[in-house]
N, CA, C and O of each residue as an XYZ file, in Angstrom:
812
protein
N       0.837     -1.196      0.000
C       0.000      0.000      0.000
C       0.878      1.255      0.000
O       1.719      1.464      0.873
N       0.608      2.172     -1.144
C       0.907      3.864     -0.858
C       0.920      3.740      0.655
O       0.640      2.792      1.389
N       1.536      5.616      1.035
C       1.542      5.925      2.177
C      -0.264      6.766      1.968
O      -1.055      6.599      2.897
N      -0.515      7.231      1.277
C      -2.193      7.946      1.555
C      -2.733      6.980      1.490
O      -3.869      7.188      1.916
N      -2.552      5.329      1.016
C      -3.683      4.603      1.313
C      -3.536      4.552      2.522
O      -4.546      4.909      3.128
N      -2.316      4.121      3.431
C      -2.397      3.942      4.938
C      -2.910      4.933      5.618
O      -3.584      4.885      6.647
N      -2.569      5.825      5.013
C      -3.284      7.270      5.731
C      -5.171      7.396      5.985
O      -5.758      7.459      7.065
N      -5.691      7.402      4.770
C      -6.690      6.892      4.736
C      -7.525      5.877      5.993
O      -8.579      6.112      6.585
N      -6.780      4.936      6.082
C      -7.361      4.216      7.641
C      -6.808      4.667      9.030
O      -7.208      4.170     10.083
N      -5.795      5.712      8.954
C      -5.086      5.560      9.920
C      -5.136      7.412     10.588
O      -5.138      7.749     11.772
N      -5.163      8.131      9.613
C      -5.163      9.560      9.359
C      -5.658     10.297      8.601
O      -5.156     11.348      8.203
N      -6.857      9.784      8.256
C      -7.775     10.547      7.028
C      -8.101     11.962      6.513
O      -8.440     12.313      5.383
N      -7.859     12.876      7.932
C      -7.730     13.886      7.550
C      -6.588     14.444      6.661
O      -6.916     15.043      5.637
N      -5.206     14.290      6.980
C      -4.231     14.299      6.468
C      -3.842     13.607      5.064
O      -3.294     14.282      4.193
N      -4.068     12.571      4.915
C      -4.290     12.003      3.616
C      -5.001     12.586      2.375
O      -4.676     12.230      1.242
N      -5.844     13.366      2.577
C      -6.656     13.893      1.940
C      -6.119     15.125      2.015
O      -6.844     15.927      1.425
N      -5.156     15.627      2.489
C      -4.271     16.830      2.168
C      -3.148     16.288      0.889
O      -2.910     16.809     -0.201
N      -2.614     15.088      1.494
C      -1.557     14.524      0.298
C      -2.168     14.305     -0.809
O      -1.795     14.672     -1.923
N      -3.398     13.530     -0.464
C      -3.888     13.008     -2.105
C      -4.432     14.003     -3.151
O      -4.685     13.789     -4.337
N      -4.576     15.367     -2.295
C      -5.023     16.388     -3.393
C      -4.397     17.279     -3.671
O      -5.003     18.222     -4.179
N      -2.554     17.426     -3.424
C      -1.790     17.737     -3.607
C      -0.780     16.968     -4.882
O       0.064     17.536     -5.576
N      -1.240     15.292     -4.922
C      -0.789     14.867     -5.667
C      -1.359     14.907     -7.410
O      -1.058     14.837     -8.601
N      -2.531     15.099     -6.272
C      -3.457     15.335     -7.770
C      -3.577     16.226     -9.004
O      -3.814     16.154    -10.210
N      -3.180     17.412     -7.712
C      -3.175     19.009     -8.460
C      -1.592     18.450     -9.092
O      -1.759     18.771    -10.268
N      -0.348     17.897     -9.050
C       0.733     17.749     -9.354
C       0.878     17.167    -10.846
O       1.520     17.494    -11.844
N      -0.363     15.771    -10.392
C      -0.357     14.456    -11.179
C      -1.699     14.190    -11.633
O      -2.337     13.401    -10.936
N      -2.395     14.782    -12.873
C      -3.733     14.740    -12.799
C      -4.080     13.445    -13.213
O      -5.248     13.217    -13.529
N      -3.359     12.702    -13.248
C      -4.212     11.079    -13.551
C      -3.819      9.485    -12.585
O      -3.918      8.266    -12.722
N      -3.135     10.920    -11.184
C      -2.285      9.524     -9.878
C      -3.317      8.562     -9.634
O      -3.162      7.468     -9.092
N      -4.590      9.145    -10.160
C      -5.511      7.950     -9.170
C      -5.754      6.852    -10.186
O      -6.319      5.853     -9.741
N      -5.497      6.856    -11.204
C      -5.627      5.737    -12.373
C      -4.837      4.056    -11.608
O      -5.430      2.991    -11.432
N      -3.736      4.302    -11.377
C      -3.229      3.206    -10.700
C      -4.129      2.273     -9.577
O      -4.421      1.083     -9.455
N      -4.417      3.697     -8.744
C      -4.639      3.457     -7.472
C      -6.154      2.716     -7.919
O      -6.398      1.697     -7.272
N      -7.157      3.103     -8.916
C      -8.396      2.669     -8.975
C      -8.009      1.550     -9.758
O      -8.321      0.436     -9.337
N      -7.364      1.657    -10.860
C      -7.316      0.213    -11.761
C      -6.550     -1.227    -10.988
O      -6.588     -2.360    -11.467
N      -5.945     -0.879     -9.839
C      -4.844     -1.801     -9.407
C      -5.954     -1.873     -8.297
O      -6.811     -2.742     -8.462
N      -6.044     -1.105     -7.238
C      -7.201     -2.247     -6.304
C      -8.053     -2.170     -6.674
O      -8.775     -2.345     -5.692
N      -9.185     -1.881     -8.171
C     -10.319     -2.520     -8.390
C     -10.325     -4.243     -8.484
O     -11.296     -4.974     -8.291
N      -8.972     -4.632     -8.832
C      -8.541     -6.117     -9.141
C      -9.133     -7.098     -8.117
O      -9.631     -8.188     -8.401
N      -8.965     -6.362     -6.413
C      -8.968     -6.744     -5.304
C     -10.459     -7.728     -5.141
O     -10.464     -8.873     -4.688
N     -11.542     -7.060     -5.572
C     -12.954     -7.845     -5.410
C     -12.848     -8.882     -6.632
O     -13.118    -10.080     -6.548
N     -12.365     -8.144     -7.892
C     -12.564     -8.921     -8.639
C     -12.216    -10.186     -8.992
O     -12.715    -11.003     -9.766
N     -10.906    -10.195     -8.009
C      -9.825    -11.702     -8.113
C     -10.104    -12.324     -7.123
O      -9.842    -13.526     -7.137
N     -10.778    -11.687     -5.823
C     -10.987    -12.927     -5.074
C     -12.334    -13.389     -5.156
O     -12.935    -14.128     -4.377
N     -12.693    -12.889     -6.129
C     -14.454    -13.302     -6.280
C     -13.971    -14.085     -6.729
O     -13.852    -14.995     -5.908
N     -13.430    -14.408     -7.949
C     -13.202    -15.561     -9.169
C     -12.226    -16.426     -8.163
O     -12.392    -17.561     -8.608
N     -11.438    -16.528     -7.222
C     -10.575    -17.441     -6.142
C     -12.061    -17.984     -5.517
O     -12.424    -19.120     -5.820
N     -12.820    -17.230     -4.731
C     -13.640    -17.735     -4.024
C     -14.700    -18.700     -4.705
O     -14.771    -19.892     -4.404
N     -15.392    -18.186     -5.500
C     -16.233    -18.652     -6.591
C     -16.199    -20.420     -6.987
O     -17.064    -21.296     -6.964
N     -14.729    -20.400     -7.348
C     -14.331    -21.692     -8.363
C     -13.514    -22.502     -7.119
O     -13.916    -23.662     -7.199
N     -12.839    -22.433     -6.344
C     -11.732    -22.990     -5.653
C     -12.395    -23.434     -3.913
O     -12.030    -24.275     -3.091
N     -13.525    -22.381     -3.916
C     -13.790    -22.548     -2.169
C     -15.415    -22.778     -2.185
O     -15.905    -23.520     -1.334
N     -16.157    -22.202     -3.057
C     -17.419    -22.235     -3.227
C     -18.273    -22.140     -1.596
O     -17.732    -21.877     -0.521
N     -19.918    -22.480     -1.869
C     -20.784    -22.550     -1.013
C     -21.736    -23.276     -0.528
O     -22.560    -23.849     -1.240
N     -21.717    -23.324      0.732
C     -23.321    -24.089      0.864
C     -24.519    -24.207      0.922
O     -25.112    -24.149      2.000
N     -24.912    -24.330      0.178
C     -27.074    -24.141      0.327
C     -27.489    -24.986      0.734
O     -28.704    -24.800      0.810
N     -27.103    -26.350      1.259
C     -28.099    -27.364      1.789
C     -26.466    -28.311      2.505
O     -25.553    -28.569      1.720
N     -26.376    -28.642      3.765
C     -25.725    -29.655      4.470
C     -25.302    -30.300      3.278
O     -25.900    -30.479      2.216
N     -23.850    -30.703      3.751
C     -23.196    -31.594      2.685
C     -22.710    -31.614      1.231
O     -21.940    -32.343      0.605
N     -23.454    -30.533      0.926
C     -23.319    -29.618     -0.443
C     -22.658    -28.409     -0.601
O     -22.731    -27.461      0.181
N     -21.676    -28.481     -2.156
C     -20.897    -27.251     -1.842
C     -21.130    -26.821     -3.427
O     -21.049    -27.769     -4.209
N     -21.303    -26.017     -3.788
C     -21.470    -25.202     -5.225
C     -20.588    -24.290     -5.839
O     -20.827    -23.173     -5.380
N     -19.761    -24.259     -6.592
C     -19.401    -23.290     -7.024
C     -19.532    -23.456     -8.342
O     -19.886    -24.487     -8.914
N     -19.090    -21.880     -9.074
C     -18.936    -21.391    -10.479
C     -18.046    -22.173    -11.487
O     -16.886    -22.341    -11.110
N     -18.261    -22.496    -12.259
C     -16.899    -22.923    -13.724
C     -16.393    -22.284    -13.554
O     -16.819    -21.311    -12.930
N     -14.819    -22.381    -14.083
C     -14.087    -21.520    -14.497
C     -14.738    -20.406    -15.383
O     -14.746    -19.231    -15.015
N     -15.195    -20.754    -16.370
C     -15.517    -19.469    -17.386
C     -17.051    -18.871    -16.680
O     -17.275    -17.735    -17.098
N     -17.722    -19.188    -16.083
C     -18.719    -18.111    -15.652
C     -18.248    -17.213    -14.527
O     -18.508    -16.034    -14.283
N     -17.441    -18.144    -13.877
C     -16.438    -16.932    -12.550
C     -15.931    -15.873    -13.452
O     -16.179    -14.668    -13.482
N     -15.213    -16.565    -14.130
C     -14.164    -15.514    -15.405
C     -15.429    -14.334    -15.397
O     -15.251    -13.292    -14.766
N     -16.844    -14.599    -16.218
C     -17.243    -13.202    -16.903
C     -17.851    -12.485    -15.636
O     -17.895    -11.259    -15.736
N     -18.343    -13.047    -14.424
C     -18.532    -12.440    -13.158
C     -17.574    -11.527    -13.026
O     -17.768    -10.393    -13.464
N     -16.152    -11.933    -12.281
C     -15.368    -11.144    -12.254
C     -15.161     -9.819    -12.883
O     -15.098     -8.742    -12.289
N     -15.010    -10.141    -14.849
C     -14.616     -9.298    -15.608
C     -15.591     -8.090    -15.178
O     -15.237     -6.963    -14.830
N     -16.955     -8.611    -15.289
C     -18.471     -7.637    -15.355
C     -18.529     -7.110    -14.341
O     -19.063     -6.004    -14.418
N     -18.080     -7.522    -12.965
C     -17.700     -6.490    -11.459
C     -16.631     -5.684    -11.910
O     -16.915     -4.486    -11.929
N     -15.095     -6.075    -12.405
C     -14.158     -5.111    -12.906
C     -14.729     -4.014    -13.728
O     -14.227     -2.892    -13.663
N     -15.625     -4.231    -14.406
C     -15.845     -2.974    -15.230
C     -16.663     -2.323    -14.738
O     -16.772     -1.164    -15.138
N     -17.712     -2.903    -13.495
C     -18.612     -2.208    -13.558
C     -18.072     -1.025    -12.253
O     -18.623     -0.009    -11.829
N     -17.296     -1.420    -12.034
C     -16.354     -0.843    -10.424
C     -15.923      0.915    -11.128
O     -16.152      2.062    -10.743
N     -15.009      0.139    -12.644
C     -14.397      1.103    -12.901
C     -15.311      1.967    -13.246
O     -15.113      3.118    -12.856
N     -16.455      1.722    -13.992
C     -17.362      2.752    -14.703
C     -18.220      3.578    -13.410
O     -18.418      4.789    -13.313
N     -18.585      2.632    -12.603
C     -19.440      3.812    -11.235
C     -18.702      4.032    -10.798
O     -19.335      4.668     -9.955
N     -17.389      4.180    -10.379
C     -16.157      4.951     -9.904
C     -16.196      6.274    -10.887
O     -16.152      7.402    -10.397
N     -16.267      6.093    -12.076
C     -15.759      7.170    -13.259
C     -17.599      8.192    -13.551
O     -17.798      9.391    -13.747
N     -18.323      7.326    -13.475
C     -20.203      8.079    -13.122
C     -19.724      9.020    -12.214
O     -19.436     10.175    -12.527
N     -19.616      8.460    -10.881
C     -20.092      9.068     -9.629
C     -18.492     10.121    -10.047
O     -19.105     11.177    -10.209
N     -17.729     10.323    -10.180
C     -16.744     11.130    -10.346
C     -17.388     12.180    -11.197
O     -17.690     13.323    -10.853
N     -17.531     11.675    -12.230
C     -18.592     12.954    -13.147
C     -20.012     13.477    -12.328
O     -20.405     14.631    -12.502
N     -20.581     12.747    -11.626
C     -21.808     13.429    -10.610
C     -21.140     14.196    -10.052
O     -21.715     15.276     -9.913
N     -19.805     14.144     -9.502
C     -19.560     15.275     -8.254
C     -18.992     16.227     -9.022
O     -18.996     17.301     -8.421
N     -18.348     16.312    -10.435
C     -18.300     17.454    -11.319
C     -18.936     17.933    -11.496
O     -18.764     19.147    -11.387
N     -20.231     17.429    -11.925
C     -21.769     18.322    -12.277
C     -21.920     19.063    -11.091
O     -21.966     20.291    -11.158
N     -22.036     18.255     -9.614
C     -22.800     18.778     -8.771
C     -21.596     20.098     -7.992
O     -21.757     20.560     -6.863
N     -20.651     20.412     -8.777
C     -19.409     21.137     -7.718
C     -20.200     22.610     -8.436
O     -20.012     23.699     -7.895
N     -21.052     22.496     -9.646
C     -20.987     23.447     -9.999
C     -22.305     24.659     -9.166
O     -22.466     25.863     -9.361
N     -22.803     24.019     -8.543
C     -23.628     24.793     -7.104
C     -22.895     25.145     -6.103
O     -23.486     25.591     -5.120
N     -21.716     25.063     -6.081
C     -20.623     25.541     -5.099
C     -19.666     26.328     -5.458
O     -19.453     26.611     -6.637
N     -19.026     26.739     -4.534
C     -17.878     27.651     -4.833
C     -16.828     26.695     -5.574
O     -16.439     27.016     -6.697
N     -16.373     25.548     -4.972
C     -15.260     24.700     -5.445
C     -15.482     24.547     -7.383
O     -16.514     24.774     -8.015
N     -14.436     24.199     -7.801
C     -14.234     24.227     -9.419
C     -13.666     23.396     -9.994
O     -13.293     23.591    -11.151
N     -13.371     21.871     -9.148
C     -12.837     20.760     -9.514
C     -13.007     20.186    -10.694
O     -14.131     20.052    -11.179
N     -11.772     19.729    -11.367
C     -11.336     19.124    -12.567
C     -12.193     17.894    -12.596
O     -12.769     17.519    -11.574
N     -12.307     17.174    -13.877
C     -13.128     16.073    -13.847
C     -12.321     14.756    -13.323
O     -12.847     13.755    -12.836
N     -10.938     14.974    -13.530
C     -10.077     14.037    -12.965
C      -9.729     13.775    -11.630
O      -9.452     12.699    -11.100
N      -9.807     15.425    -10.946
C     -10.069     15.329     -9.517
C     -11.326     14.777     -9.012
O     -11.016     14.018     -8.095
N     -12.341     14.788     -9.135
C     -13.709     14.484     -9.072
C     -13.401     12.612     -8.989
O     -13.596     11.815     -8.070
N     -12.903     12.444    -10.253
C     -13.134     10.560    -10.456
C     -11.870     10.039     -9.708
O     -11.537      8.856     -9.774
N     -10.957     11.277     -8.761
C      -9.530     10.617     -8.020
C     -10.737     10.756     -6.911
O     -10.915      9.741     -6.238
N     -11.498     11.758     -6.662
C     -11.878     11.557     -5.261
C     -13.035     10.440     -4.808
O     -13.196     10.064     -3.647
N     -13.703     10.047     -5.806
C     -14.232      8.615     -5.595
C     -13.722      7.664     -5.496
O     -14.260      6.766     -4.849
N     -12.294      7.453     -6.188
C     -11.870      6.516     -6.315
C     -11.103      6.247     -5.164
O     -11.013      5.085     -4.766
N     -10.476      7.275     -4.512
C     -10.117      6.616     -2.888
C     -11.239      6.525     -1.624
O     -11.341      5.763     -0.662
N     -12.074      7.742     -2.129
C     -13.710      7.534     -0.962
C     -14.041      5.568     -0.787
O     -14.243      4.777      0.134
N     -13.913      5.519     -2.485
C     -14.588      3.541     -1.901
C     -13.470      2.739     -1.686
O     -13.502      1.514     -1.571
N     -12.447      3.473     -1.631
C     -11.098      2.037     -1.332
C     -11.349      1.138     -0.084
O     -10.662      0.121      0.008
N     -12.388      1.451      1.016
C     -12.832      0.795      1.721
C     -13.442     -0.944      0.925
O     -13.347     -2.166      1.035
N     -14.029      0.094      0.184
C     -14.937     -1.144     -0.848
C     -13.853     -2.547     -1.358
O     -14.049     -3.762     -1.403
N     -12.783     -1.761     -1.658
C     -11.522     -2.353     -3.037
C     -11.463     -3.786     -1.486
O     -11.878     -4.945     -1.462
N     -10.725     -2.898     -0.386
C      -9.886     -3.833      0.714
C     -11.009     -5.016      1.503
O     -10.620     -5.993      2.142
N     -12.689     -4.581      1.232
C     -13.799     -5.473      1.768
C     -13.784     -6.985      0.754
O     -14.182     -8.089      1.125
N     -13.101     -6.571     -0.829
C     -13.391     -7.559     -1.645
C     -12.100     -8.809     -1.109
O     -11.623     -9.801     -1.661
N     -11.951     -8.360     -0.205
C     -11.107    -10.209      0.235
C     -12.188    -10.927      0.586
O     -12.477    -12.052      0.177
N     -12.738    -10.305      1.295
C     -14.238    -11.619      1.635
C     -14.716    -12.023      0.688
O     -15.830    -12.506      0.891
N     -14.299    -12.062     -0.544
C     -14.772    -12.691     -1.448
C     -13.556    -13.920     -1.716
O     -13.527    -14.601     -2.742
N     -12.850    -14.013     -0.899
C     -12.543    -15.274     -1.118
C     -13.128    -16.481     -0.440
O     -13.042    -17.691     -0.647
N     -13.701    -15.795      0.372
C     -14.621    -16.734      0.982
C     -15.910    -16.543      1.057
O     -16.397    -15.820      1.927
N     -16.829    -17.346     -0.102
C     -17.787    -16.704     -0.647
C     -19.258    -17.120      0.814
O     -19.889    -18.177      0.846
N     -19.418    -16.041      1.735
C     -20.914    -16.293      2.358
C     -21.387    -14.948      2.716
O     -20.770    -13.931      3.033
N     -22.669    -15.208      2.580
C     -23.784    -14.680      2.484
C     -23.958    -13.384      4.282
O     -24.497    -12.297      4.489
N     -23.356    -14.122      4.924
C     -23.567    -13.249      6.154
C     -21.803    -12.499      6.283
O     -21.457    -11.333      6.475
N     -21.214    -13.418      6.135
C     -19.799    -12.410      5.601
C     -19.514    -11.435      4.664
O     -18.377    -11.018      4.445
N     -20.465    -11.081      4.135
C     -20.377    -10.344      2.896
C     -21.552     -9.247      3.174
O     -21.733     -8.258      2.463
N     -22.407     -9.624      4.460
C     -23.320     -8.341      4.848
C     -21.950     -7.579      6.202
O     -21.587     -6.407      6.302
N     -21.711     -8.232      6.646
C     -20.268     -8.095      7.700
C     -19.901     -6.671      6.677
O     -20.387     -5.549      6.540
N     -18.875     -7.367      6.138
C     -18.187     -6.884      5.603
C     -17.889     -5.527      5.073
O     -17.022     -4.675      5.268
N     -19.396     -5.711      4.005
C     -19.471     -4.652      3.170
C     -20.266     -3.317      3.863
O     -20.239     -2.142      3.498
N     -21.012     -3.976      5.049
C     -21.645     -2.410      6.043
C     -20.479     -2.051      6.434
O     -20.162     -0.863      6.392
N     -19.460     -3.198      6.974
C     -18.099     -1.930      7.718
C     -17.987     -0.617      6.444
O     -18.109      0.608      6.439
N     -17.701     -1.635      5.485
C     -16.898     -0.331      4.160
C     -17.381      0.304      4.100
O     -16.953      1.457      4.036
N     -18.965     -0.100      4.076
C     -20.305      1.346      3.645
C     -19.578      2.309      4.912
O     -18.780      3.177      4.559
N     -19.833      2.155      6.157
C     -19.365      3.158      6.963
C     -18.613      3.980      6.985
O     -18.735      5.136      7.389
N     -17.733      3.448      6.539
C     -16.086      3.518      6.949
C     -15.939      4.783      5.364
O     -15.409      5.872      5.583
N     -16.401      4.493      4.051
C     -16.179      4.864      3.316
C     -17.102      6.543      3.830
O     -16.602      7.612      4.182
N     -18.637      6.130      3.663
C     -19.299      7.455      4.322
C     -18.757      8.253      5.318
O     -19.148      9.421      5.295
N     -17.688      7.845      6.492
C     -16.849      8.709      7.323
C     -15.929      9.055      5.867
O     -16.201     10.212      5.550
N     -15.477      8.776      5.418
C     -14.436      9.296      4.794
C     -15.015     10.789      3.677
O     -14.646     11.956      3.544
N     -16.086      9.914      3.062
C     -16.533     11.171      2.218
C     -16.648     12.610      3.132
O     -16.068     13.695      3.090
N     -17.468     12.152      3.783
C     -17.768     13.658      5.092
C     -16.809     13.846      5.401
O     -16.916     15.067      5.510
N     -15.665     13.607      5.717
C     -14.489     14.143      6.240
C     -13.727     14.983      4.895
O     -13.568     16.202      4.830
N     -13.325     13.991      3.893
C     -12.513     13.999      3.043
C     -13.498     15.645      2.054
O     -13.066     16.790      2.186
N     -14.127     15.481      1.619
C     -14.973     16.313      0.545
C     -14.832     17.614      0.699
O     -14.766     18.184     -0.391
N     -14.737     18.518      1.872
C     -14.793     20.043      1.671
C     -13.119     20.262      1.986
O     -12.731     21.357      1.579
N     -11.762     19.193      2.813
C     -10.731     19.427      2.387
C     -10.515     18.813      0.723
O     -10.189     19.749     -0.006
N     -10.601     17.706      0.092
C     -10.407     17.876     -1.174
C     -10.893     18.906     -2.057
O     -10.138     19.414     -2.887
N     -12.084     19.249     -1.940
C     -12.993     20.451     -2.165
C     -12.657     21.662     -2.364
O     -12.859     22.420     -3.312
N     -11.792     21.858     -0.783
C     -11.630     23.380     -0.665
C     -12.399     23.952     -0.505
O     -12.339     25.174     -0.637
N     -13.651     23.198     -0.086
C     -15.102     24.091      0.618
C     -15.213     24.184      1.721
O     -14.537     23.474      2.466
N     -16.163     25.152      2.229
C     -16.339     25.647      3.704
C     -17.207     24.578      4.070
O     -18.105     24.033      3.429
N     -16.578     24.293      5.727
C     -17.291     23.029      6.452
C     -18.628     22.959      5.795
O     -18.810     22.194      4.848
N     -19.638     23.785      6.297
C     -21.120     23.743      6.221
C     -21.344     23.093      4.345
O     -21.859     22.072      3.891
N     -20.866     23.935      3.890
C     -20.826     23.420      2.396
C     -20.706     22.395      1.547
O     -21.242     22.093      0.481
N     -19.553     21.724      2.529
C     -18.719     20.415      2.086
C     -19.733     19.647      2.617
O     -20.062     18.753      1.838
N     -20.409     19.661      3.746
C     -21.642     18.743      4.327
C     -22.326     18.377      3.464
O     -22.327     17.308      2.853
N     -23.262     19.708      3.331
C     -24.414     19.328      1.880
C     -24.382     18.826      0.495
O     -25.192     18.256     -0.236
N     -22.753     19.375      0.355
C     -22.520     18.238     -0.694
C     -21.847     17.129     -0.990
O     -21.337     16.792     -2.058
N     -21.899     16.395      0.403
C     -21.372     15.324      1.062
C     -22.588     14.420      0.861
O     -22.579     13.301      0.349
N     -23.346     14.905      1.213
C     -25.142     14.302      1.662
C     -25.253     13.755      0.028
O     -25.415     12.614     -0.405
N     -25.129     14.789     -0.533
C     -26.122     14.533     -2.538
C     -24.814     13.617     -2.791
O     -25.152     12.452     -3.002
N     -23.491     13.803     -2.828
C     -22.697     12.624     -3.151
C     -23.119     11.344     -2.699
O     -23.234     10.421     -3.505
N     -23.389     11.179     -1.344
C     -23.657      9.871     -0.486
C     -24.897      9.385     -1.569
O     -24.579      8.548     -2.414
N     -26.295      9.896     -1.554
C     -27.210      9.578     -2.229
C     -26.931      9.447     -3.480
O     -27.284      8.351     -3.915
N     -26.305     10.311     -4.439
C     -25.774     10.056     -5.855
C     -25.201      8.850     -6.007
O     -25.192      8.425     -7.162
N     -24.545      7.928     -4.868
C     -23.100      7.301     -5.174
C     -23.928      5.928     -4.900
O     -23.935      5.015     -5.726
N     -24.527      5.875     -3.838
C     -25.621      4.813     -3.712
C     -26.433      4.449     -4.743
O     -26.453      3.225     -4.873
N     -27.180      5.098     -5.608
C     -27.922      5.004     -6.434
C     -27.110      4.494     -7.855
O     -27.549      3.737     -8.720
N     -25.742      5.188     -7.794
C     -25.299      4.784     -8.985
C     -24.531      3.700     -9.234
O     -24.171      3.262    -10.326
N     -24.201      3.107     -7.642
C     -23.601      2.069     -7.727
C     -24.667      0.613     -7.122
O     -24.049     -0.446     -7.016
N     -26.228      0.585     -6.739
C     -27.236     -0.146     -6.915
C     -27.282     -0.112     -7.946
O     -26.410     -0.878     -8.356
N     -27.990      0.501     -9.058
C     -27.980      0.338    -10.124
C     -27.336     -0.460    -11.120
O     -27.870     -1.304    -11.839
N     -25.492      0.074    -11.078
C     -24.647     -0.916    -11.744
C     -24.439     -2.375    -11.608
O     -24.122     -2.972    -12.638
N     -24.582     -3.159    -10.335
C     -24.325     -3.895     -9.456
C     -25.724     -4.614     -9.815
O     -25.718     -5.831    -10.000
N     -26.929     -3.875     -9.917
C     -28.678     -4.813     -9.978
C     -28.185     -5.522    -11.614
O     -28.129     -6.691    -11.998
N     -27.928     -4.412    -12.196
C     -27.901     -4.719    -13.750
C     -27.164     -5.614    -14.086
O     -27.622     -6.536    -14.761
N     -25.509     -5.582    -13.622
C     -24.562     -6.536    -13.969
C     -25.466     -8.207    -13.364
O     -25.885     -9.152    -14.033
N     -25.474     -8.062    -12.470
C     -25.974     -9.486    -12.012
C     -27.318    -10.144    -12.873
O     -27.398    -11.284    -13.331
N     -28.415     -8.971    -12.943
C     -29.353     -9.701    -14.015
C     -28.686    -10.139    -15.187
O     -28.588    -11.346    -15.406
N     -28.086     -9.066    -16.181
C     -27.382     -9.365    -17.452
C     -26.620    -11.296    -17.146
O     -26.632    -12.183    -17.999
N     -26.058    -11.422    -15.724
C     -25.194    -12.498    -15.841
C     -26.172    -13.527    -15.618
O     -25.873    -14.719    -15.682
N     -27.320    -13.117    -15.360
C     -28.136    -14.580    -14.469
C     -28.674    -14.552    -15.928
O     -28.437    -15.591    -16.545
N     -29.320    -13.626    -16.587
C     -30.341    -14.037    -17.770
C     -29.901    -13.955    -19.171
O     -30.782    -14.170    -20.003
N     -28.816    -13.709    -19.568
C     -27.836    -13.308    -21.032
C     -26.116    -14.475    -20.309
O     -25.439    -14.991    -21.198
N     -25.900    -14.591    -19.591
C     -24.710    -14.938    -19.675
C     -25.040    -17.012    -19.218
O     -24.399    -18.037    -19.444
N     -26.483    -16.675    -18.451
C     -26.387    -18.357    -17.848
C     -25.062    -18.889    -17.213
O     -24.144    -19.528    -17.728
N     -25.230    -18.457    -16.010
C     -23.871    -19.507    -15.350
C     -24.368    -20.696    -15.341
O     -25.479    -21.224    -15.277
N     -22.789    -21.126    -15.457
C     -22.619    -22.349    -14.667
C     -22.141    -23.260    -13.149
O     -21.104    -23.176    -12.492
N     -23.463    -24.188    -12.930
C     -23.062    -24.429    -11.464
C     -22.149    -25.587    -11.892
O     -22.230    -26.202    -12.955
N     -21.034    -25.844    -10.639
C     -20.981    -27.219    -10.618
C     -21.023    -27.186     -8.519
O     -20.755    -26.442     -7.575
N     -21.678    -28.874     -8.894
C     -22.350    -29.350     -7.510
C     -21.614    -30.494     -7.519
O     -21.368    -31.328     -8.390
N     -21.165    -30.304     -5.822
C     -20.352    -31.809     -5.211
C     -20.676    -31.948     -3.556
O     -20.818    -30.904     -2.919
N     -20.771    -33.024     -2.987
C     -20.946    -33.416     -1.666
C     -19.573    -33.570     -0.743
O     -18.431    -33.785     -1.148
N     -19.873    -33.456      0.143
C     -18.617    -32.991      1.429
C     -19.268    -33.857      2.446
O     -20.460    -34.073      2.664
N     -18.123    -34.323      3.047
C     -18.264    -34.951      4.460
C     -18.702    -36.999      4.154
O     -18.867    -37.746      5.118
């Protein structure tokens, strides 16, 4: 991990001084940072999926083929990158009710470390269950929502009160746009892609 990713869990306020210093420096630093741990959900989904699978009934364990894990995976990878790169363009649109005047690249760097909570939750996908994966992903939801409210009027450069309210329409924007991506990818895979199960007994 970077030192602003550690920062991020450890010193968030401060981090969010570096990362928008790097930004103004390096207008495309966050490309790494989003394309390299978007990998994180996506590889241990396809580890978990095919190699460790699940149980729905005693004695039974299910997992994915190789090639339907494969287009799972791919179809979370893209869909990560694209509502990462949406919700980056929402907070461009929406900067323009504010004083702040952020670049579109700053905008899609500052989503893209807001959900890194999300990136570091996708290990539980190596171990694919159903109550580990509500665990999990409320910590990030949290953890990420502290970050936006914190992070947004210093990346911003907006006044506290300011950075709030448009903390709030991000939170709701970012939710919506990433239900959305996430409802769709999964129908598209259940009803256009047809996985495949394979089923074996244990014990």
């Amino acid at each position: 991990m970077s030192a602003p990713i550690v920062k991020l869990f450890t010193q968030p306020n401060f981090a969010w001084t570096d990362i928008r210093r790097e930004e103004e420096a390096h207008p495309r630093h966050y490309l790494a940072h989003l394309l390299i741990l978007a990998l994180i959900p996506a590889v241990c989904l396809f580890i978990g999926t095919t190699y460790v699978g699940w149980s729905l009934a005693a004695g039974e364990v299910v997992r994915l083929s190789t090639s339907s894990a494969l287009q799972l995976s791919v179809m979370l990878y893209v869909a990560i990158i694209f509502g990462v790169a949406l919700i980056g363009g929402f907070i461009r649109w929406m900067s323009r009710s504010f004083d702040a005047r952020p670049t579109l690249n700053q905008c899609i760097g500052f989503a893209a470390y807001t959900v890194t909570p999300f990136f570091v939750a996708g290990i539980a996908g190596l171990y694919p269950s159903r109550w580990l994966a509500i665990l999990v992903l409320g910590a990030a939801s949290v953890y990420s929502t502290f970050l936006l409210f914190v992070g947004l009027p210093t990346f911003m450069h907006e006044r506290k009160e300011q950075g709030l309210l448009n903390s709030a329409c991000v939170w709701g924007i970012g939710l919506l746009v990433m239900v959305t991506l996430l409802v769709s990818m999964i129908l598209l895979w259940f009803n256009v892609l047809t996985p495949e199960y394979l089923r074996s007994t244990v014990g």
